[in-house]
N, C-alpha and C positions, 0 to 999 in steps of 0.2 A: 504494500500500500504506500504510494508514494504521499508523503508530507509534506503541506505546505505549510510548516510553522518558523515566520521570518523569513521564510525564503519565498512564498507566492506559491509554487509548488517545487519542490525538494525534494531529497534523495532520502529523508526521514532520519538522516544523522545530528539535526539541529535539537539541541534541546530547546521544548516548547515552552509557552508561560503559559498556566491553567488560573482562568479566573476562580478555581479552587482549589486553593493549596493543598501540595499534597509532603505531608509531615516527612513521611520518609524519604523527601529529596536532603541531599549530602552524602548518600551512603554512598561510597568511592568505588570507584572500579575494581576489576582483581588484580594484585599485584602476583608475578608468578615465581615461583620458588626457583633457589638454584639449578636444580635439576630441570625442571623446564626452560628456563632460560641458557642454559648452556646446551642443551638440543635442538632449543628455536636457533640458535646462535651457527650450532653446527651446521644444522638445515639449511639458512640461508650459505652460510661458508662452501658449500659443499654445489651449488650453483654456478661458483667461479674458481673449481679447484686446478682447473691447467694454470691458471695467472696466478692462485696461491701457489702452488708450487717453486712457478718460474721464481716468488717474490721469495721464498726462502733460500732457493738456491745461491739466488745472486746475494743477498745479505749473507749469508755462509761464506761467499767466496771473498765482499766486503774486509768484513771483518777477519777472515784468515791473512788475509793482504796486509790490515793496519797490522796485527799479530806479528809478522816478519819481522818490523821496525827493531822492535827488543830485543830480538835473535842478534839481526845486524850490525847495530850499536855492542852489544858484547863480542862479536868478533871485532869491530873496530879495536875494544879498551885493551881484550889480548895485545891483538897486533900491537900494537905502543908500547905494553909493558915487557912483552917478548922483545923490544927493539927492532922489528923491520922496517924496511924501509918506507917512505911512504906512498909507494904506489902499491903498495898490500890493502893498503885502505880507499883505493877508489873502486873496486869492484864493489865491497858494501856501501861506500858511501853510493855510486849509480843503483846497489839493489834499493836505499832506503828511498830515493828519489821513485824508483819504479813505482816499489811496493804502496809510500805514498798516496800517488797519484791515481796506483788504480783500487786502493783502498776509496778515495774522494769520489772517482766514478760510478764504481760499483757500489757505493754508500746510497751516492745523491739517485740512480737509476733503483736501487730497490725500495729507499722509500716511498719512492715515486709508486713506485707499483705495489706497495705495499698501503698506500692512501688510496690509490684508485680504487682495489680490491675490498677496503673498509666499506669506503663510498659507496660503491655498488652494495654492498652489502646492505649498510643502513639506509640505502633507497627502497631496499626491498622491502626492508623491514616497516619503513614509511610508508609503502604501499599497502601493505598487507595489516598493517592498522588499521590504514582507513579502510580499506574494505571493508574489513571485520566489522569496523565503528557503522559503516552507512549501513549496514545489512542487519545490526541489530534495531528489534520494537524500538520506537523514539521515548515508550518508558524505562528502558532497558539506561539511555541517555539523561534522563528526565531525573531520572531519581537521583545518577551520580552530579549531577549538576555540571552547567559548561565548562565550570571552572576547575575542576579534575580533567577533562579529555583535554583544554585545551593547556594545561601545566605540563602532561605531558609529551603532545607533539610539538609542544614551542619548548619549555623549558628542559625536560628530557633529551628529547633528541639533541636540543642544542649542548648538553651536558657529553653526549656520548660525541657528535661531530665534533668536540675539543678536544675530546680525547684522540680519535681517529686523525685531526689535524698537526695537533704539536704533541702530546704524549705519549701514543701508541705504537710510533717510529721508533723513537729513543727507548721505550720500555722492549723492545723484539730487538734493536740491537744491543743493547744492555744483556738481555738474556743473551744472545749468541756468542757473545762476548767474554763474561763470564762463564762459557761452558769453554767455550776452546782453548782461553786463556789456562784456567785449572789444568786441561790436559797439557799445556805448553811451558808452566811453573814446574807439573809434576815429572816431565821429560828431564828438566835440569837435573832436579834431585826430589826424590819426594818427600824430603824433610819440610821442602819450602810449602810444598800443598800441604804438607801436617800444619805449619806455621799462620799460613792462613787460614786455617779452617780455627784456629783458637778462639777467630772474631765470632765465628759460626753460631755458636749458644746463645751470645747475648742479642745478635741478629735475629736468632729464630725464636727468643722469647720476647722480643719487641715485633714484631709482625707477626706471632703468634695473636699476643693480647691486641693488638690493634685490630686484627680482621676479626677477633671474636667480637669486640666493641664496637668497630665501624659501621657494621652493617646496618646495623638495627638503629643506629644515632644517624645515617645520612639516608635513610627513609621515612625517619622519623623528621626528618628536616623537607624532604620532599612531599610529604603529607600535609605538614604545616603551612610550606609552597602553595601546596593546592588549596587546603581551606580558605590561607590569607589573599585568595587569587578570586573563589566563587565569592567570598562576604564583600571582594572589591567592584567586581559582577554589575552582584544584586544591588549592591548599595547604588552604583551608580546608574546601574538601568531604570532603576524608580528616585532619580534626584530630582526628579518635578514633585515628585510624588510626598517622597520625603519633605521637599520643602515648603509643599501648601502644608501638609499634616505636621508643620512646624515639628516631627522628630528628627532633627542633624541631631543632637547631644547624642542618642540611644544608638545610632548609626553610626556617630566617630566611636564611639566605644565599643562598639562590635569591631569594629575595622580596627584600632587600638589590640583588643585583646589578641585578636587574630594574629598582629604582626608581634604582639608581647612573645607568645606562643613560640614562633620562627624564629627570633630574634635567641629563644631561652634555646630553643636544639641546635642553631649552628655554634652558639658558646660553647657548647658540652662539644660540638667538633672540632672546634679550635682547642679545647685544652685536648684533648686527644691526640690531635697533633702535635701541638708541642711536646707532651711527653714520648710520642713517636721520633721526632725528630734527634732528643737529648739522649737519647738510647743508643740511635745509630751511629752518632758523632762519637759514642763510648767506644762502640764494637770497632769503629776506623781507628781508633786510639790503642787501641790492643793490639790489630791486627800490624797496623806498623809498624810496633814496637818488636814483635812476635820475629817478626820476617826481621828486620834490623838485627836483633840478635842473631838468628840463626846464620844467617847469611855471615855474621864476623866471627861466628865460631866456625863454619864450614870453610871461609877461606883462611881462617889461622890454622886448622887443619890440615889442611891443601888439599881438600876431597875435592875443592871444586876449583876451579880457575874465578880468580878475580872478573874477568870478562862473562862468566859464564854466573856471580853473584850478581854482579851489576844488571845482566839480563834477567834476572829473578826479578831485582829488585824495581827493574822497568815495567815487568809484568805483573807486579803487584801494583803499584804506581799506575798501572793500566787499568789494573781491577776494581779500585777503588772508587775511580769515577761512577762505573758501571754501577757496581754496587749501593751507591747514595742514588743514582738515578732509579733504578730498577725498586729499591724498598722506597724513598719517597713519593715514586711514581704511585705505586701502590692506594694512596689517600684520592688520585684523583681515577685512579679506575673506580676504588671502591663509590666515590660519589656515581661517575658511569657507571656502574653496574646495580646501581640501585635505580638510577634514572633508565637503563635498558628493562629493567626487571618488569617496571612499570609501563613500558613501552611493550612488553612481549604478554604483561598478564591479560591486554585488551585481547590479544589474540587466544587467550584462554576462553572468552565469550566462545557459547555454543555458535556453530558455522552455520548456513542458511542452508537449507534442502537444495541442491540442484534443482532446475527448472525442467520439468520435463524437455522432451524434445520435442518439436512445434508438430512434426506429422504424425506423431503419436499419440498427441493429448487430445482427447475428447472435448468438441464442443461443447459450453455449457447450456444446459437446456432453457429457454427462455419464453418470450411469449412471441407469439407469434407477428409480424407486421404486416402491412400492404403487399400486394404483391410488387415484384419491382424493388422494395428497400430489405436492408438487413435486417436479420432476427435481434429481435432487439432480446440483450443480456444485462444482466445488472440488478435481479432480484436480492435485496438486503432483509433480513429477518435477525431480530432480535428474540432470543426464545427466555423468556425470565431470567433478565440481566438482572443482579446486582451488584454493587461495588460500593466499596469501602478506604479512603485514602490512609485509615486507621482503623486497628482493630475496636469495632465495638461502637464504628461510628459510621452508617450507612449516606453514601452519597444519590445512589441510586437503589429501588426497592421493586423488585419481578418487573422490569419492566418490560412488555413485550409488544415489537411491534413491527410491520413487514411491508416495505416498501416495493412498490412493482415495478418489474422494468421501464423505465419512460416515463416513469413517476417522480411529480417533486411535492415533499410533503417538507411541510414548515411546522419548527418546533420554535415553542413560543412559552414566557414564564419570567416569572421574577427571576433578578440576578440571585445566585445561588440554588437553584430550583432544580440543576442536576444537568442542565442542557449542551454545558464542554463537555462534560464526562461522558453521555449520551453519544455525543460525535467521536471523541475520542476512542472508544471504545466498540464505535462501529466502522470507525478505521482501522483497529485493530492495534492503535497506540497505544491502548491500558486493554488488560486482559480481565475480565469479568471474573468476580469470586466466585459466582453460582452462575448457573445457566451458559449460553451461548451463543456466538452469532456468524450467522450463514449467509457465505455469496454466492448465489448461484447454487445452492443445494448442498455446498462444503464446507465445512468450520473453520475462519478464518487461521485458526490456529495449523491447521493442515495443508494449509495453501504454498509452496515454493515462494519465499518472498518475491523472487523479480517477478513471478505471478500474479503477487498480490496488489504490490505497486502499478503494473503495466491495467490491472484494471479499473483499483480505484485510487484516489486523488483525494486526502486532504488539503482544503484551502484556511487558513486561520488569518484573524485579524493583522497580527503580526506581520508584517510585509520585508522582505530586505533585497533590497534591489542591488547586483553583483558587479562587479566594476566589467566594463566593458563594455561594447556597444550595448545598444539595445538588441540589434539580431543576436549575438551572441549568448547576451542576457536569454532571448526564449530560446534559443539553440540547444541552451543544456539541457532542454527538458521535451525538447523535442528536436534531436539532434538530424533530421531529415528534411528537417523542414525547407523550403524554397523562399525567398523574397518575395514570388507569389502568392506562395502561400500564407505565409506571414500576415499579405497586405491583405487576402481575401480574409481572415480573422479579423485581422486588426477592422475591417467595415463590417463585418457582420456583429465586431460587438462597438460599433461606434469611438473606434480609438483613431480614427484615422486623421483625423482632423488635429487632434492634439501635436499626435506623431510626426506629422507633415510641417506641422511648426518648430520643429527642434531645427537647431544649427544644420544638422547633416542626415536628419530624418531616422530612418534606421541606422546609420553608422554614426547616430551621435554616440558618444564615451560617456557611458552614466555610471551612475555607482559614488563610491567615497571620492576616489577621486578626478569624477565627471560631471558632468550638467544634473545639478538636483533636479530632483523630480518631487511635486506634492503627495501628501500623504494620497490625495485621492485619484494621482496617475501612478503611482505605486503601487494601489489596488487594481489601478485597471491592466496592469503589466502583468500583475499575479493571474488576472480571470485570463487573458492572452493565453499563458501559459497552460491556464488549465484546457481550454480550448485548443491548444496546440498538441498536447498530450492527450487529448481523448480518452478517458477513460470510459469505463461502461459506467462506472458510478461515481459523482464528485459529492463532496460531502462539504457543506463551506459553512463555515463556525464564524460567524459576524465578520463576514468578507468584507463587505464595505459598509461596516460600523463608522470608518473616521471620516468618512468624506462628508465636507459640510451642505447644505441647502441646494447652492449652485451646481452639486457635481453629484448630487442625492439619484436624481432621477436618469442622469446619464452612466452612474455605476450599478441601479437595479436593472437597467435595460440591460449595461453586458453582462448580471449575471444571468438572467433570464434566457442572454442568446447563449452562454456556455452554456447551461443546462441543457439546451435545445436537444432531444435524442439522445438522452440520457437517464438513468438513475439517479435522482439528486435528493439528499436530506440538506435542508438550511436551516442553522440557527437565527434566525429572523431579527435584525436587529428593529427592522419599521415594519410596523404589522403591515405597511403596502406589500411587503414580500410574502405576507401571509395569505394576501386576500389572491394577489394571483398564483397562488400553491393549488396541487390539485384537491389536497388535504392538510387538515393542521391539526396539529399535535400540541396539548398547554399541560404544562409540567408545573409542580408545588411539590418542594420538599420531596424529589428524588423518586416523584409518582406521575404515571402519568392518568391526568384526570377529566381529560375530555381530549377526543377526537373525532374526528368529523369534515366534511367542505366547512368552509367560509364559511358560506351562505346558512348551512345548516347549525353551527356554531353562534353566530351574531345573531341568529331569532330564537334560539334555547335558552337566551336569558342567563348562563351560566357565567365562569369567569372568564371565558374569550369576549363575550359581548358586553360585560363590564371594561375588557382592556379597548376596546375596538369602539367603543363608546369615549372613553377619556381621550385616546389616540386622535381621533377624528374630531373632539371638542378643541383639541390643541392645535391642529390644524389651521 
């Protein structure tokens, strides 16, 4: 079921606003454990394993190259102390110059491909989010609130693409580094690998306690992220709102506490680090000291050649970069991998049913038309819906009720009376505590989503108009569409005029940052859409609620033409929309209590002809 909540009509991944709150929004997406995120991780890796490969091999040959350097410098310090001559030293002095050079090349060519290889990687992984994200219920979104999803494909991902950029290089050569170096200390003499390894203990119990600690303090800061990000949301999406109901105090101090919060876990990650950091500087202080001695007792000895200490002692000298980079590094994977974790748990969300295949799926049965036109499809039945935003507190109570193909029936009632929830849930955005509801003869819940969307369409008040032309803008939602097509829409629901007066007609640039549009040509871009996407059945929840007097009777006309050959439920903001429904529906307190035509409602004397009596006095 495609949604139009904020977007006109949508891909149903927006989270909606409900002019009835629903208590259990905040509750956060899944974050996914180690073990599924080193599988997601590997799954995607495993995608681009020839260019992984190529990228270890050349960092391997890298780093063997810089490795030489130390070798060759000790045969240089021989030579001098043996007294040859000094053309004995241009042959190492030309190998350090080679080795060098093609250390720097094969350095700078395997990060290269060693970023590239991420990148694709975390593109994928960006794709495969959002998918996930569009193809869950929009309550599935609703309840984590925007401010979760959108923490972590902005702040997340941007958390791991810093790591992939500047840290994730230097940490894989750090490692490769550190392993060939050890086999190239312990070739000299392996007293010198016994020498280093003394730092080992204090290293492995300072990155021990830090991973055991980190994890849970830089999710617990990513969570915080996200709260302090939806109460920034909310707050500011109702700053009109707030500020007629004069509450700013109760809202800075929500927003306040929220950032108190953030504020109180990234401390605890900073003292973290520090004491990470005071550890490591300890264990370099050992290990030099370690190797220093050995190395003056091994050449007072003469087990080893002075040339051949000095090359130990280059290669420890060598290790110890690594080794401050590879365990400091550490603090910002662990930030990335809590920001990936969060990134992979979306993809934990249940996957969407394959859509059947198009010559294989059964037409739905419907009613029958003229001869000449299509059968028309789009029968909606509510079978004793209820719903509940809270336990023990009914929004909706059996309500049942069954729309015919080609039919527009108008629901009509006090605000609060149940009448989003109603549409919402015969979109299939909130799923009913009891009962059920059927399209075409099948329970929403059973339908292949791209099924569900391709036939029915919610429209909501909510409008958000997308940066780009305006053809592009209806494009996305009808991506077949023609510039003819377009224009015959755009007359048949009276936008043409408007349209024709923009800068460059359909190729003006609208959106944030293009030619505004009023709230009441932002609805009428929305009903375009819905017309352009034809579903069998559109469902529109006070679609054009905000357009003022002037533009009243020119946005019921287009929706009355998207309707046209359709199954249509409207939540009726002017009972004008009611009186030309073919039926109307008046809802109290989450019941429905009259329905009926128009005509047969307004002479019952009940509460439709009490509303339709005041309606028309004000008139």
């Amino acid at each position: 079921m495609t949604t139009t909540t904020g977007t006109g009509v949508g891909t149903g991944a927006e989270a909606t606003v409900s002019t009835e709150s629903d208590p259990a929004a905040g509750a956060q997406l899944p974050t996914a454990t180690p073990r599924e995120t080193a599988r997601t991780t590997l799954r995607l890796l495993a995608r681009h394993r020839l260019r992984l490969a190529a990228t270890v091999l050349v960092l391997l040959a890298a780093t063997a190259s810089a490795l030489a350097v130390p070798a060759l410098l000790g045969t240089m310090v021989d030579a001098v102390a043996d007294g040859r001559p000094w053309s004995a030293l241009l042959a190492p002095t030309g190998g350090i110059v080679a080795a060098t050079a093609a250390g720097v090349g094969l350095g700078w060519w395997g990060q290269l491909l060693l970023a590239r290889t991420a990148q694709h990687t975390l593109a994928g992984l960006r794709e495969d989010v959002f998918a996930t994200a569009v193809a869950q219920p929009s309550a599935v979104l609703e309840r984590a609130g925007s401010g979760d999803l959108v923490s972590r494909v902005a702040g997340d991902a941007e958390a791991v693409n810093t790591v992939i950029g500047r840290v994730l290089p230097a940490f894989v050569g750090a490692l490769f580094t550190i392993a060939l170096t050890l086999v190239g200390i312990g070739m000299i003499d392996p007293r010198f690998a016994l020498a280093v390894l003394l730092a080992t203990p204090v290293q492995y119990l300072a990155l021990r306690r830090f991973l055991a600690r980190s994890g849970p303090v830089y999710r617990s800061v990513r969570e915080a992220e996200a709260a302090r990000g939806q109460q920034l949301i909310e707050t500011l999406a109702g700053a009109d709102t707030v500020t007629a109901l004069r509450d700013q105090p109760r809202h800075r101090a929500a927003v306040a506490a929220t950032s108190e919060r953030a504020i109180g876990h990234e401390l605890r990650a900073v003292r973290l680090r520090t004491t990470f950091y005071g550890l490591l500087n300890l264990a370099e202080f050992i290990g030099l000291a370690a190797v220093l001695a050995v190395g003056y007792h091994l050449v007072g000895a003469g087990a080893v050649t002075l040339g051949a200490a000095t090359a130990a002692a280059l290669y420890f000298h060598q290790l110890f970069g690594p080794i401050g980079v590879l365990l400091s590094n550490v603090d910002e994977l662990q930030n990335a991998g809590a920001g990936l974790a969060r990134l992979v748990g979306v993809l934990t969300l249940p996957a969407p049913a394959p859509a059947p295949e198009a010559e294989t799926r059964p037409e739905p049965r419907g009613t029958s038309a003229p001869a000449g036109q299509p059968t028309l499809t789009g029968r909606l039945t509510l079978e004793n819906v209820s719903y509940g935003y809270a336990p023990g507190r009914r929004t909706l109570h059996g309500v049942t009720l069954t729309v015919e193909p080609g039919e527009t029936v108008a629901v009509v009632g006090a605000s609060g009376a149940g009448k989003t929830t109603l549409a919402k849930i015969a979109a299939g955005v909130l799923a009913p505590d009891t009962g059920r509801v059927l399209l075409d003869g099948s329970p929403l819940d059973h339908l292949p989503t791209a099924e569900l969307r391709r036939r029915a369409v919610l429209v909501s008040q909510e409008v958000h108009v997308f940066d780009g032309t305006v053809a592009e803008d209806l494009r996305l939602f009808a991506p077949e569409a023609t510039d003819a097509g377009i224009r015959a829409a755009a007359d048949r629901l009276g936008a043409t005029a408007w349209l024709d007066a923009l800068p460059h007609g359909l190729d003006t640039h609208v959106g944030a940052a293009g030619e505004p549009l009023t709230a009441a040509r932002a609805q009428h871009l929305a009903l375009l859409r819905l017309a352009l996407a034809a579903p069998a059945v559109a469902l529109l929840d006070e679609a054009t609620a905000e357009a003022g007097t002037a533009d009243a009777d020119l946005l019921e006309h287009a929706a009355t033409a998207a309707l046209t050959g359709r199954t249509g439920l409207v939540i009726a903001h002017r009972l004008g929309q009611a009186a030309r429904a073919d039926r109307v529906v008046v809802m109290d307190a989450g019941r429905i209590v009259e329905l009926g035509t128009h005509a047969e409602l307004a002479a019952a004397g009940g509460p439709y002809a009490r509303l339709w009596a005041s309606w028309t006095r004000e008139r």
